[in-house]
C-alpha positions, 0 to 999 in steps of 0.5 A, spaced: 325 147 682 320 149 678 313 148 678 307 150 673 300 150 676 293 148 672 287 151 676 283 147 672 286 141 669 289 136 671 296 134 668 297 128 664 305 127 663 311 132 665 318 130 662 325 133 663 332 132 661 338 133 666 346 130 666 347 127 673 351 131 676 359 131 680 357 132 687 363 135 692 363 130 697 368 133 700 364 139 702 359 135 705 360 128 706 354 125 708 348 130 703 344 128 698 340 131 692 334 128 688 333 131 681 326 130 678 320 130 676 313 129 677 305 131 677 301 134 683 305 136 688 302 142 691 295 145 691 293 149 686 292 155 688 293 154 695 300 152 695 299 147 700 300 139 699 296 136 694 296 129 698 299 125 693 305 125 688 308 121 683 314 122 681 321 119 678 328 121 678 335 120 680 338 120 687 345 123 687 349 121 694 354 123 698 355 117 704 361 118 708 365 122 702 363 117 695 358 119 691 352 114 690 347 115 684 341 111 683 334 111 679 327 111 683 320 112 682 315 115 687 308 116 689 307 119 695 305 119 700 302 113 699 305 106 697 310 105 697 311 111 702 319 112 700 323 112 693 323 105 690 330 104 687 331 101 681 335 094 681 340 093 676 340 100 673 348 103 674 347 111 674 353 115 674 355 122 674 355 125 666 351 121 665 345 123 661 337 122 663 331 124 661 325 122 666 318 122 665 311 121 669 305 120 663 298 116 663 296 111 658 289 110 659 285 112 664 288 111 672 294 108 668 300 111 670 308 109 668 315 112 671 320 111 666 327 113 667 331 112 661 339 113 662 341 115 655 348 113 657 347 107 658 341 105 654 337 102 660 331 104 663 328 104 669 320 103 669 314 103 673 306 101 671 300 102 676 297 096 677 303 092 674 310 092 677 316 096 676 323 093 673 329 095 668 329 094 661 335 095 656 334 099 649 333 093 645 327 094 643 325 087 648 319 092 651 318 087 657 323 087 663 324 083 669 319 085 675 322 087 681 315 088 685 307 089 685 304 096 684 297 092 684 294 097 690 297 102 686 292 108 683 293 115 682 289 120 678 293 126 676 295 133 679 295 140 678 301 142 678 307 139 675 314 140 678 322 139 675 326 139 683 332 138 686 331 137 693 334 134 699 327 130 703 331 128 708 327 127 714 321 131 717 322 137 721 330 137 720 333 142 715 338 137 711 344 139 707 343 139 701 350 136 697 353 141 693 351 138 686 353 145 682 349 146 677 343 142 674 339 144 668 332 141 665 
């Protein structure tokens, strides 16, 4: 991945562009590789964990040899302390994305990622909910759960990552994605 630091202010968005990929299910038949973007990962200059991310993109898997592809969003390690799938939001290999973390006003935060293929997006608001939403132009979408304890206010770092989190202190295969250009 990639991670640009700001030792003075705080970033307010970060967005990346990427075609999800084909994995080798064969080669590792059970592995993953979340490819995305976020703010305040790391601290700044430390290095060390900033405590709070927020963070969206796509989870490509390989669960008993089949690929599996899913939009998601993330603040962690707060609520809701694991990637949040978008219901309703098919991903497939090929397709193209674009991911973004943004604010909007003041501790007003959206996650949004928009298949490009498909014309569907998968979005979160701070303080509001998250949902799906076609490109029609509609502008709302059915809630698929609160975000009202949800506050988040920036990070010194932004980051673009294709990662494997996999469980803490084990060293997880990572699935072998190929290439993956932002």
């Amino acid at each position: 991945g990639y991670v640009i630091p700001s030792s003075s202010d705080l970033f307010t968005e970060v967005s990346g562009d990427w075609t999800v990929p084909s994995l080798d299910c064969a080669l590792t038949p059970n592995a993953d590789a979340y490819t995305w973007v976020g703010i305040g990962g790391l601290q700044y200059p430390t290095g060390g964990s900033s405590g709070t991310l927020l963070q969206t993109g796509v989870e490509t898997n390989c669960v008993n040899g089949a690929q599996q592809d899913f939009g998601w969003w993330e603040e962690y390690p707060s609520l809701p302390n694991q990637p949040v799938t978008f219901s309703g939001f098919p991903v497939a290999p090929g397709d193209s994305i674009t991911a973004s973390v943004y604010q909007v006003t003041t501790g007003a935060w959206v996650t949004r990622v928009d298949d490009l293929s498909t014309g569907l997006s998968g979005y979160m608001v701070t303080g509001e909910g998250w949902g799906v939403a076609s490109d029609s132009g509609n502008g709302t979408f059915p809630n698929q759960g609160s975000t009202a304890d949800l506050s988040y206010s920036g990070g010194y770092t932004a980051e673009w990552i294709v990662e494997d989190p996999g469980a803490t202190g084990a060293m997880p295969p990572l699935a072998d994605y190929g290439t993956v250009s932002f």
